[in-house]
N, C-alpha and C positions, 0 to 999 in steps of 0.2 A: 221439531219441524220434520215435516215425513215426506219425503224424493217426492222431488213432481209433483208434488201436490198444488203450487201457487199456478196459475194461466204461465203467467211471463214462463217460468220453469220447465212446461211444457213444450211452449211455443219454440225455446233456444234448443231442448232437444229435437223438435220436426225439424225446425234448418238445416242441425248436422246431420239428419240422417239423409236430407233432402243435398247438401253438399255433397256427402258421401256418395250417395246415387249417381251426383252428373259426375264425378270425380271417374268414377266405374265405368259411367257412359263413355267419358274423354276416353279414358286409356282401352277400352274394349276399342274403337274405332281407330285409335293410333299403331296399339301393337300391332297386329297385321301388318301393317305396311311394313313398319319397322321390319318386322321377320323377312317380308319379301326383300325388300332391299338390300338387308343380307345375306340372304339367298342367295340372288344375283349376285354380291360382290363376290362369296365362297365358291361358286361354280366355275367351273373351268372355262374360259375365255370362248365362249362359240363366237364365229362371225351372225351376227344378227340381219333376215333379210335386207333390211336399211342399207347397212354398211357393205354386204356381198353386192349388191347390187352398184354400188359406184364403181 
């Protein structure tokens, strides 16, 4: 029997590669934030206009 050669065989590897894609998609649009958020937390405590302002 020779790889990928049946439909079905084909079709289950397009899914993973098409999982794999949004998987990549997720985490491209997550990490960013993630990094900024800890950015903010790492940085030295500035008062923020918001809060100089009360």
């Amino acid at each position: 029997m020779s790889a990928a050669s049946s439909p079905l065989e084909r079709e289950l590897r397009r899914m993973e590669v098409i999982a794999r894609r949004e998987q990549l998609r997720l985490v491209g649009r997550v990490l960013p934030r993630v990094a900024e958020r800890r950015r903010w937390a790492d940085a030295p405590r500035r008062q923020s206009p918001t809060t100089a302002a009360r």
